[in-house]
C-alpha positions in Angstrom: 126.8 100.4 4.8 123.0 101.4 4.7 123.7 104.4 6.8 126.0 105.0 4.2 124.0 104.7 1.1 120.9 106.0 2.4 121.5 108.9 5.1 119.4 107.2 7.1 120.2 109.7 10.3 120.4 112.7 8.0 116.5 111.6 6.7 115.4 111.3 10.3 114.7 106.9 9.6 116.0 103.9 10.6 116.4 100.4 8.9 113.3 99.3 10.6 111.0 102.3 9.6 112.6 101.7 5.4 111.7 97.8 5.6 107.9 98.6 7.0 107.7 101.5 4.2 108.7 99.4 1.8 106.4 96.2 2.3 103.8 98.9 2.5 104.0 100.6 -0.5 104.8 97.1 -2.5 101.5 95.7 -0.8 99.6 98.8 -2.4 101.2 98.4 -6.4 101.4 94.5 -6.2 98.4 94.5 -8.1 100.3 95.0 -11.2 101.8 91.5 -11.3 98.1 90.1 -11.6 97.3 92.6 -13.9 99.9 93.2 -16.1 100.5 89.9 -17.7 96.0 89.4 -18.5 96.6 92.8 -20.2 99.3 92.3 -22.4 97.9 88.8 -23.1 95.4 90.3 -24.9 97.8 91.5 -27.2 99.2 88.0 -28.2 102.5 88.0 -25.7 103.4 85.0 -23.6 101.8 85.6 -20.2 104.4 83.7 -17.9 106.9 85.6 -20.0 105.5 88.8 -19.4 104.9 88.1 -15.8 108.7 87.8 -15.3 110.0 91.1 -17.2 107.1 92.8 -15.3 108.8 91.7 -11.8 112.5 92.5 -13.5 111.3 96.2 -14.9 109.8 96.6 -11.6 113.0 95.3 -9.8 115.3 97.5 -12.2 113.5 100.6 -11.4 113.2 100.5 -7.9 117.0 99.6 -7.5 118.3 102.5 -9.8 115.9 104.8 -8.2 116.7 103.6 -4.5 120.3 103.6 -5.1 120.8 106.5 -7.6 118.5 109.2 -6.5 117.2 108.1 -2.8 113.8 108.4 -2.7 111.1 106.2 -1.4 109.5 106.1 -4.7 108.4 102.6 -6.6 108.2 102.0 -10.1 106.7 99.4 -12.0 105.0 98.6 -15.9 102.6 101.4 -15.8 98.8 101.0 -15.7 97.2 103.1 -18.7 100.3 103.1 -20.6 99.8 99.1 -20.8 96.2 99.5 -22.0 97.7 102.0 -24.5 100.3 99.4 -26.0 97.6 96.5 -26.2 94.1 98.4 -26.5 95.4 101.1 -29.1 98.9 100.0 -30.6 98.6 96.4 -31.1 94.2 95.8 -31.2 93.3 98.8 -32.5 96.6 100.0 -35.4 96.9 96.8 -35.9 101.1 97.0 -34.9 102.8 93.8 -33.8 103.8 93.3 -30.1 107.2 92.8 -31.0 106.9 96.9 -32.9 105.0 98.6 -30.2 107.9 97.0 -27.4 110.1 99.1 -29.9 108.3 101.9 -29.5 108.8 101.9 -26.1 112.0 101.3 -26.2 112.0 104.5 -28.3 110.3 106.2 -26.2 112.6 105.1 -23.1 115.6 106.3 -24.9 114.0 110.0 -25.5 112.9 110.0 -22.2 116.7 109.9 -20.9 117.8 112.3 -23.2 115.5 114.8 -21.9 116.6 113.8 -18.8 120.3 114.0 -19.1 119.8 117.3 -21.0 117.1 118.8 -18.9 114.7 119.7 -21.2 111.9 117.8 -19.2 110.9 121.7 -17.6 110.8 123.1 -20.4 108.7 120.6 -22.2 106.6 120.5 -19.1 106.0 124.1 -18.3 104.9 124.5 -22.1 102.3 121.4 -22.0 99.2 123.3 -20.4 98.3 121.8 -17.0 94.6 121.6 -18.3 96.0 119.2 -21.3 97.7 117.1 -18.5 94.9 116.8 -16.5 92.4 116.0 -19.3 95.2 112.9 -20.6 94.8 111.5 -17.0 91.4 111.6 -16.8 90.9 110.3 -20.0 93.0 107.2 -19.3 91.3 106.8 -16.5 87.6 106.7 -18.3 89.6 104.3 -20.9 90.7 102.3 -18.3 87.6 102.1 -16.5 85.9 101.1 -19.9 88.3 98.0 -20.8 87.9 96.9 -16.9 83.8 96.3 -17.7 84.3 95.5 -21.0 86.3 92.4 -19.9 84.2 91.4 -17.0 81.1 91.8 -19.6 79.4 94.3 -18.3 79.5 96.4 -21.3 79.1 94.7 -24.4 78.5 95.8 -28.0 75.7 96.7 -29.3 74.5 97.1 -33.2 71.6 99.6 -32.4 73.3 101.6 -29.6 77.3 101.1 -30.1 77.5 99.6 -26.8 74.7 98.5 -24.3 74.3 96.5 -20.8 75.4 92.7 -20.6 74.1 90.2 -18.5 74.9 91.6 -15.4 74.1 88.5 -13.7 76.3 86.3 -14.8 79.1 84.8 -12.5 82.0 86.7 -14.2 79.8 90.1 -13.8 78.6 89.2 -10.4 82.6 89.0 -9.7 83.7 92.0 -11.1 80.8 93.9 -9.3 82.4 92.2 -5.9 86.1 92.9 -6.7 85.0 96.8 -7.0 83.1 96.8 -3.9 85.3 95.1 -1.6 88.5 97.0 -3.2 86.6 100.5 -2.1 85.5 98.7 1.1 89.1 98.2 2.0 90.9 101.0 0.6 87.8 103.7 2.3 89.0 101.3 5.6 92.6 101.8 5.5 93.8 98.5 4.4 97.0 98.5 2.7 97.2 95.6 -0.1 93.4 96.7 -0.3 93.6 96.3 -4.0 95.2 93.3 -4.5 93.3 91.3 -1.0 90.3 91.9 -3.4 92.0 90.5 -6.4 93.0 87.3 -4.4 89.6 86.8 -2.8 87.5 87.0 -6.2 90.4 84.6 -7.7 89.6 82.3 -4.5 86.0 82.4 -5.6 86.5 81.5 -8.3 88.2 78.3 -7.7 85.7 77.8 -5.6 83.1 77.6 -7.5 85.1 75.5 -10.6 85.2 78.6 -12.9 89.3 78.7 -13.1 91.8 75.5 -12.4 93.9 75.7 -10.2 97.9 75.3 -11.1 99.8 75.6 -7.8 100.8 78.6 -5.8 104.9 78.4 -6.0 107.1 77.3 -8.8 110.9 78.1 -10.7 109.8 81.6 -12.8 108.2 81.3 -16.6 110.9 81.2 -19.1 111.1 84.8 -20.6 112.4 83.6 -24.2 109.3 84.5 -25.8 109.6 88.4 -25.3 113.2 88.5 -24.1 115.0 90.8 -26.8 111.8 90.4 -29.1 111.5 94.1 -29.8 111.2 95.1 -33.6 113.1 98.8 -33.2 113.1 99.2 -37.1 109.5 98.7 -37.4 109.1 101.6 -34.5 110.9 103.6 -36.9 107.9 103.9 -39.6 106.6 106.9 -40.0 103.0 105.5 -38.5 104.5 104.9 -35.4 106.0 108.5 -34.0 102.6 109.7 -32.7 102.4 106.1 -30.9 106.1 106.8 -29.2 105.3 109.9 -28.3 101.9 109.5 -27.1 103.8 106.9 -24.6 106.8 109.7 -24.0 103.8 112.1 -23.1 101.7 110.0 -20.4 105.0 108.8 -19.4 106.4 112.3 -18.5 103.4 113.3 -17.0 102.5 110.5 -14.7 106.3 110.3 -13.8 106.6 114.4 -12.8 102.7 114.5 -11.2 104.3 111.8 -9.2 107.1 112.5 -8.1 106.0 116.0 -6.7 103.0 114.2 -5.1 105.3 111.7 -3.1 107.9 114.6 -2.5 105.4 116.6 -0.9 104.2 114.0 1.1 107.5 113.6 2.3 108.6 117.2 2.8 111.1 116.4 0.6 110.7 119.7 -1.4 113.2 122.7 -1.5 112.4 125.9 -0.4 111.9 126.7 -3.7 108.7 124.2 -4.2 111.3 121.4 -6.6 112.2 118.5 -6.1 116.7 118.0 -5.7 117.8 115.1 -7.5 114.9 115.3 -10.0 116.8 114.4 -13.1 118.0 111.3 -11.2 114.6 110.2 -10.5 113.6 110.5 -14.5 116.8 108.4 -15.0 115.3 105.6 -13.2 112.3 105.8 -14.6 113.5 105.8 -18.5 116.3 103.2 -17.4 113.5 101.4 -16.1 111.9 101.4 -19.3 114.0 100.1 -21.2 115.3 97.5 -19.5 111.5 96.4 -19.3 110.8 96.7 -23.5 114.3 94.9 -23.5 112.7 91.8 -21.3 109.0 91.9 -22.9 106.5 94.6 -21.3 105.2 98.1 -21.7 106.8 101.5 -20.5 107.9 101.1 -16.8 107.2 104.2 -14.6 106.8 105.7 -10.9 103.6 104.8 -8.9 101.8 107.2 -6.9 101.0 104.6 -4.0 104.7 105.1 -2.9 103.0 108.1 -0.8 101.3 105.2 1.3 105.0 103.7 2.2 105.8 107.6 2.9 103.0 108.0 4.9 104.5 104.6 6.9 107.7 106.3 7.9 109.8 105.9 4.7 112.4 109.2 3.9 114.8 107.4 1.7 115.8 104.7 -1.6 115.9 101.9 0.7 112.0 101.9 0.8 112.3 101.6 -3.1 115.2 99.0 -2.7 112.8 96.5 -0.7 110.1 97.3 -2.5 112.1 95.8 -5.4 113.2 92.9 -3.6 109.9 91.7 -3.4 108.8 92.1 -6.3 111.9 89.9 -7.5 110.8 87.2 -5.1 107.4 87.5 -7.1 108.8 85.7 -9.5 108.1 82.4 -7.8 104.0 83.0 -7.5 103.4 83.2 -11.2 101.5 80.0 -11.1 98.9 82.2 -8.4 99.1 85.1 -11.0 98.2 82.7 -13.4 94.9 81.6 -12.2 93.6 85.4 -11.6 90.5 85.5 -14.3 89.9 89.0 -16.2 86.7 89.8 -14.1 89.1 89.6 -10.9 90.8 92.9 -12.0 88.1 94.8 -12.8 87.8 96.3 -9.3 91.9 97.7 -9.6 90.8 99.5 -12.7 87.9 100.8 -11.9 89.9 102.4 -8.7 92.9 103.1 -10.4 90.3 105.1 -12.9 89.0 107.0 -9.9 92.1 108.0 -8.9 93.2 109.4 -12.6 89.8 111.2 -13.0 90.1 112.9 -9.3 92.2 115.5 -11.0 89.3 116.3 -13.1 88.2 119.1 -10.0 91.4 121.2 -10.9 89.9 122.3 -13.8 89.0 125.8 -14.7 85.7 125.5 -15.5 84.4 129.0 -15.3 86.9 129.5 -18.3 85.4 127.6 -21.7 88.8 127.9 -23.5 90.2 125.6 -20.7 87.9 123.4 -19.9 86.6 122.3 -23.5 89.9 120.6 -24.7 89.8 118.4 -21.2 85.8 117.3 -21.9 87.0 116.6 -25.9 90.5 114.8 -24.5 88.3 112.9 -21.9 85.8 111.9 -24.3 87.7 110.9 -27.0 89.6 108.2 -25.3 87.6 105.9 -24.8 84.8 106.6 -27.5 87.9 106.2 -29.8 89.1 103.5 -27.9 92.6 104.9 -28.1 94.5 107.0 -25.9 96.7 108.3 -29.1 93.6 109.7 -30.9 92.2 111.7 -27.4 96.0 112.9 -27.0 95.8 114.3 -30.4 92.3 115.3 -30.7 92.7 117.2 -27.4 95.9 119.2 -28.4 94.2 120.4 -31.7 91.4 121.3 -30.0 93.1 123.4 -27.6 95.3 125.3 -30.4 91.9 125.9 -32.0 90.0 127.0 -29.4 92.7 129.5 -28.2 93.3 131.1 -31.4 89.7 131.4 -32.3 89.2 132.9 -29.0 91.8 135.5 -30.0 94.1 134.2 -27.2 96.7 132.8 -29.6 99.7 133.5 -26.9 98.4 131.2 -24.7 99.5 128.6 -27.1 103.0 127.3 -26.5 105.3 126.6 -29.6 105.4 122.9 -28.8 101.7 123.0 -28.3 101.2 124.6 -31.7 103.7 122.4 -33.5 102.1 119.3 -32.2 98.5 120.6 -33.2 99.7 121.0 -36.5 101.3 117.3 -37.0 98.6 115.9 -35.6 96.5 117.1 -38.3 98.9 116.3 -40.5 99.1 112.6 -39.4 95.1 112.3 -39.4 94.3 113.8 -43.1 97.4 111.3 -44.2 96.0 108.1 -42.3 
């Protein structure tokens, strides 16, 4: 039946090799379990709730993915895109929870349109790759900004906006640790690197009577409080289409940057340099999605540590399918995931960070009208605080600087059209 499912002899893999890819590439993106629920906390959801439709979304998308397209690509609730919903849709516009899970689910839905009727090239080719690489790296500075905010490291400050906390408090001390031991193990080769440094600091800190400690196993949290909670109607407003396609965007991007990365990892890329069975791929990912804003968390999409369960041996979708299984027997830790403290995490997100900004040395720099709308995109994320303003702010600047620079056919028509709303949207708000 595998053999069957997965052309395992075709793929040049066995059972054996799949299961070792798979328990690789889950140890890599576990962290998200610990992770995701603190996050969305912050945004007034149930945390055992949000712990379950994380595991589920995560479950949904490596199934359809593993079964549908086989790959050896994992998906999960998306780091960036759940600062995004908390940080920016909920905090900063002031949205309900229940809202920005419908824009999601919005965005979800649009996702697997342009899926089904393959206008994900087209959209992609005409989004500049200097744009893309400017939204990555500017989640990633966002990211890395809410990581020390949290851990109190950064704090506010009335003279200077923000300024240095006391860096030598325990929660501090702890964050400092969780980054240096997650670069310690992921420069040594460890896999789980990321979330071995997660558990340690949480041990720590039971240690030393700073969190209580509830357990290890239990039955999973009831997911009542999110489950079907999504206000679609309110996602409808007209305040709220820049917010479901800021999550389409960074959505789209991290799920095609992805997939190519994994793909070529693999060798699994035509002669032609694309990836067969890409549409299938995209429909795992937006299925994903919405299955995840149906249970209760943000937009659900491919990780790029699937290329360490690649680089274990794994060719096909039954590296994704046990990935999935485990995070579906994940569901009986949440009283361990409950215990992590914020400070634990800081070290994934400051790494995670990293890895966004590394694309930052594709950049043209020796060409001004390039590089200048990735610094403004960059900056503006997290000097905004939101990763919808440095979208926007970094498409009109690129319209502006293009045309100005009398290079106006450099400037896509969705490019342009989007410049122009955007400005629209900000002289009506």
């Amino acid at each position: 039946m595998l053999e069957k499912l997965f052309q395992l002899t075709e793929n040049r893999s066995s059972v054996r090799q799949e299961v070792i890819a798979g328990v690789t590439t889950f140890l890599t993106m576990a962290y998200i379990i610990f992770i995701n629920p603190t996050m969305l906390a912050d945004a007034g959801m149930d945390r055992g709730a949000v712990f379950v439709a994380t595991c589920v979304a995560a479950f949904v998308g490596c199934m359809v993915m593993g079964l549908l397209a086989n790959y050896p690509i994992a998906l999960a609730p998306g780091m960036g895109l759940n600062a995004f919903f908390t940080y920016t849709v909920v905090l900063e516009m002031q949205h309900s929870w229940e809202t920005a899970l419908g824009a999601v689910f919005l965005s979800g839905f649009l996702f697997l349109v342009l899926s089904l009727f393959k206008v994900r090239e087209w959209l992609m080719n005409a989004i500049p790759v200097s744009l893309r690489i400017g939204i990555a790296g500017g989640i990633g500075l966002f990211l890395a900004l809410i990581g020390l905010k949290n851990a109190g490291i950064i704090v506010a400050n009335p003279a200077t906006l923000v300024g240095l906390g006391d860096i030598t408090g325990f929660g501090p001390v702890m964050a400092a640790l969780s980054f240096f031991l997650t670069i310690a193990l992921v420069n040594a080769g460890k896999k789980g690197a990321v979330m071995y440094a997660i558990l340690v600091v949480t041990a720590l800190a039971l240690l030393f009577g700073d969190v209580a400690y509830g357990g290890m196993v239990s039955m999973p949290p009831s997911v009542a409080p999110t489950l079907a909670a999504l206000d679609i109607t309110g996602a409808l407003e007209v305040s709220m289409v820049a917010v479901i396609f800021a999550f389409l965007f960074v959505d789209l991007f991290d799920t095609s940057g992805t997939l190519v990365a994994v793909a070529q990892k693999g060798g699994m890329l035509d002669e032609a340099g694309r990836l067969p069975r890409a549409n299938r791929a995209m429909l795992a990912d937006s299925s994903a999605t919405l299955a995840g804003a149906f249970m209760g968390t943000s937009t659900t999409t491919s990780y790029v540590e699937s290329t360490a369960g690649v680089a274990a041996g794994g060719r096909t979708g039954l590296t994704a399918v046990v990935v999935g299984l485990l995070f579906l027997a994940c569901l009986f830790i949440s009283p361990l995931a409950g215990m992590v403290p914020a400070y634990a995490t800081t070290g994934a997100l400051l790494y995670v960070a990293i890895l966004m900004m590394s694309g930052l040395v594709n950049v043209k720099w020796d060409d001004l009208t390039e590089a200048a709308p990735v610094v403004i995109t960059v900056l503006m994320m997290p000097l905004t605080f939101s990763i919808a303003h440095g979208i926007a702010i970094g498409f009109i600047t690129y319209a502006a600087v293009k045309l100005l620079a009398g290079r106006l056919r450099e400037i896509s028509l969705p490019v342009a059209l989007l410049a122009l709303l955007f400005i629209v949207k900000f002289m009506m708000s």
